[in-house]
C-alpha positions in Angstrom: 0.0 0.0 0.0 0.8 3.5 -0.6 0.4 6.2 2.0 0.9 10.0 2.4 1.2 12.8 4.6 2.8 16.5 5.4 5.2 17.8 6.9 7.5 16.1 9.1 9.9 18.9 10.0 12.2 16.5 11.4 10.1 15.7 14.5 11.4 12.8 16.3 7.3 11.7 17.0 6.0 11.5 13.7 7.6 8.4 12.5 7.0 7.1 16.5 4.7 4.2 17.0 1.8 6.6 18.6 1.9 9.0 15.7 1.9 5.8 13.0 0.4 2.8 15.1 -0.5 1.2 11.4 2.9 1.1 10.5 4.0 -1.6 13.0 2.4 -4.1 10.1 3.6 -2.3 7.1 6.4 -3.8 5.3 8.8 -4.0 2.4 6.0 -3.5 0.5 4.8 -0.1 1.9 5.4 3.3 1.0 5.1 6.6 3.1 5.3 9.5 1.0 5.9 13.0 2.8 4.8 16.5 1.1 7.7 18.3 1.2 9.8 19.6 4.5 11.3 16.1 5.4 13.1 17.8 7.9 15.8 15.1 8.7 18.9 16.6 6.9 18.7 20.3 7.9 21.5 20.6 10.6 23.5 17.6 9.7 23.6 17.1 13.8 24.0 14.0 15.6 20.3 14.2 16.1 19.2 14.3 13.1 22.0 11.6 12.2 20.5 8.9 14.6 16.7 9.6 13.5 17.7 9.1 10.2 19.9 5.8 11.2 16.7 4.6 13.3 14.7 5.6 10.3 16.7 3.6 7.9 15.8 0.2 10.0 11.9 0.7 9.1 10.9 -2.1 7.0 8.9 0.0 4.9 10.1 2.9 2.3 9.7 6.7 3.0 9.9 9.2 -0.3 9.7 12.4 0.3 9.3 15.5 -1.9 11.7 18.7 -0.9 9.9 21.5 0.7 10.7 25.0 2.2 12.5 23.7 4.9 15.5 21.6 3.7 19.2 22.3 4.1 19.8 21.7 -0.3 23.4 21.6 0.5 23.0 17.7 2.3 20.7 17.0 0.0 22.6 17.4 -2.7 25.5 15.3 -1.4 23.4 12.5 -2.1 24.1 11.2 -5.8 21.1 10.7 -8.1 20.0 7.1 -8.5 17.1 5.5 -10.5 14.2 4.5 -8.4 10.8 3.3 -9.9 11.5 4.9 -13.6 12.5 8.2 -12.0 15.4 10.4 -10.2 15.9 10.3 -6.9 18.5 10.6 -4.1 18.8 7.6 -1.9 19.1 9.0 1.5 19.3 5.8 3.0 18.5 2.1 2.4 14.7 2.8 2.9 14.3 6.3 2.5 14.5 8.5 -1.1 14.1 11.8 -2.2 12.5 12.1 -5.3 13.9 15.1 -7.3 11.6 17.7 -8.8 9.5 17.1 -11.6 10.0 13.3 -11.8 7.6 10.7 -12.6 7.7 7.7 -10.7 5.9 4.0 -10.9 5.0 2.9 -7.7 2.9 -0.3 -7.1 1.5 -0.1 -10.9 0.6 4.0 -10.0 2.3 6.7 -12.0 3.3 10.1 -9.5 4.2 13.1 -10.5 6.6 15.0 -7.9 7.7 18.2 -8.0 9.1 19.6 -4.9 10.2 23.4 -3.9 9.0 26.6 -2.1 9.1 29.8 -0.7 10.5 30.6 2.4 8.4 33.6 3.6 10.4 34.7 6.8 13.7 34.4 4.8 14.5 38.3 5.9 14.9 37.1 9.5 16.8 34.1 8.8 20.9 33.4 7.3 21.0 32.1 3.2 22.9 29.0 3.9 22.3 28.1 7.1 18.7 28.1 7.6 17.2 29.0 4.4 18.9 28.1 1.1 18.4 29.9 -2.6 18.1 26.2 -4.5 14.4 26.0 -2.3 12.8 27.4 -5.6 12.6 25.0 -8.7 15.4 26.8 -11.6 14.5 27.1 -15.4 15.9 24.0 -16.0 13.8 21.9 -13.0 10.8 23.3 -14.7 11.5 22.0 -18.4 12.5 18.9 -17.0 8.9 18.9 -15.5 7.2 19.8 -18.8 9.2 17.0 -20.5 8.4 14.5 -17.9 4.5 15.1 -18.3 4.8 14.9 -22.1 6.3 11.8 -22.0 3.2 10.7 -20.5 0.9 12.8 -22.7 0.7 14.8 -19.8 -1.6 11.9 -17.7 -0.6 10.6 -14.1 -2.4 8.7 -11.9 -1.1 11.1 -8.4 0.6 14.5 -7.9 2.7 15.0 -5.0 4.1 18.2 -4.0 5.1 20.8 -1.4 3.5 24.0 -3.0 -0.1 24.3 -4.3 -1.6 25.7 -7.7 -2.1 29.7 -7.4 -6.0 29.5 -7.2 -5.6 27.3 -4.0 -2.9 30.2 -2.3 -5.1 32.5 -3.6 -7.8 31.3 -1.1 -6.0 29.9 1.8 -2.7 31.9 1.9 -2.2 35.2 2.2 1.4 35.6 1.7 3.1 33.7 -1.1 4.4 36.6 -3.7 7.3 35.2 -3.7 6.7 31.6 -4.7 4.2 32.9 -7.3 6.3 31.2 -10.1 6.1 28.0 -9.0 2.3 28.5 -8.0 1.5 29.6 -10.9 3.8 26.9 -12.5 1.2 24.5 -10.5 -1.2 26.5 -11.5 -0.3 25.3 -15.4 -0.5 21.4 -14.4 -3.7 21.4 -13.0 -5.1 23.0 -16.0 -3.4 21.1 -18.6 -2.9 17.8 -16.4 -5.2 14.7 -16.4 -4.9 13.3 -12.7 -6.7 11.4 -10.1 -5.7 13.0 -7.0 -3.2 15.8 -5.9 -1.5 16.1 -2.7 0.6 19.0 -0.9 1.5 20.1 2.4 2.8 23.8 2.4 -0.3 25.2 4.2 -0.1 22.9 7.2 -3.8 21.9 7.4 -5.5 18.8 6.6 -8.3 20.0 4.2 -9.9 17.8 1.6 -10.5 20.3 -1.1 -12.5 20.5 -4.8 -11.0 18.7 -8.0 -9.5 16.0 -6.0 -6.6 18.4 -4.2 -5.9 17.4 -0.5 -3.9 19.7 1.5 -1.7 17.6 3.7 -0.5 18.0 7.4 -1.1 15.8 10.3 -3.2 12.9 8.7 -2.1 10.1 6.7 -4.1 9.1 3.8 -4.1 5.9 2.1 -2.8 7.1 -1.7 -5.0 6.1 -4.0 -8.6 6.3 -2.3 -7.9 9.7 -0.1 -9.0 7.7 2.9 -7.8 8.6 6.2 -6.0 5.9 7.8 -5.1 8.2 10.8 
């Protein structure tokens, strides 16, 4: 089974047996997906070093998308590697990053991933330490995006991603000018882009919303029904 939620942020709970009691009987076979802001390499501390070692003895696999809240300079330490017809960064043995504006097969499912974002308090924190410039998607992440989804003549079965298509900041956000180009990059897919169901987790709320979008926190979803599972 396939499963999904927001963002982690690093928390050492959310992976804890009271925040996922379901996953003490998933296995190899499962897949948690996070909406951006993994959260485990932002520091590079010994912290965050043994949650991702504990992490990395799960049975099942966690793939994450990159959010607002990453340090890009550990991630992209990490060499790409081929994971389920797409890019990704292997993190560790269990747990992938899936690079922006891949397409990935996953248990038969095609998924559409394109991570990035804007940090909005950026003015009060230090480029390269706790905000990094690479946390918005370049020129060339973007056509690789467009290629990817005319490969597939622009149908997937599941989007995944940190930001959210301009109409949805539009109504739930009041300060996102300066991710506006990837919103309204968003925007584009969801107009041009056959799908079944669309997740993100930048506005940290759990809201099912019109035309099969889920805004993604707390709750973890089974993938391809939108059921809650917790």
């Amino acid at each position: 089974m396939i499963y999904i939620t927001g963002d982690t942020h690093g928390s050492p709970t959310r992976f804890s047996e009271e925040s996922l009691p379901h996953s003490i009987q998933w296995t190899k076979k499962d897949t948690l997906i996070v909406c951006g802001d993994f959260g485990y390499l932002f520091s590079g501390n010994s912290q965050e070093e043994r949650l991702l070692r504990e992490l990395g003895t799960r049975p099942y696999t966690i793939a994450f998308v990159d959010g607002t809240h990453e340090n890009y300079q550990l991630l992209d330490a990490y060499p790409p590697v081929r994971w389920n017809g797409g890019v990704a960064r292997r993190i560790r043995r269990n747990i992938f990053h899936m690079t922006r504006g891949q397409i990935f097969k996953i248990e038969g499912h095609t998924l559409f991933a394109m991570g990035g974002g804007y940090t909005a308090d950026r003015a009060r924190r230090d480029e390269g330490l706790d905000w990094w410039p690479q946390e918005m998607p370049s020129a060339w992440e973007y056509r690789q995006a467009l290629k990817s989804l005319d490969r597939y003549d622009r149908k997937v079965d599941y989007i995944v991603t940190h930001a959210a298509p301009e109409t949805v900041m539009r109504q739930l956000s009041g300060d996102y000018e300066g991710e506006k180009e990837l919103n309204d990059f968003l925007q584009w897919v969801k107009n041009n882009v056959t799908y079944r169901k669309w997740y993100f987790g930048r506005l940290h709320m759990d809201v099912e919303m019109d035309d099969n979008l889920y805004a993604m926190f707390l709750t973890v979803r089974e993938l391809t029904t939108g059921e809650v599972v917790l």
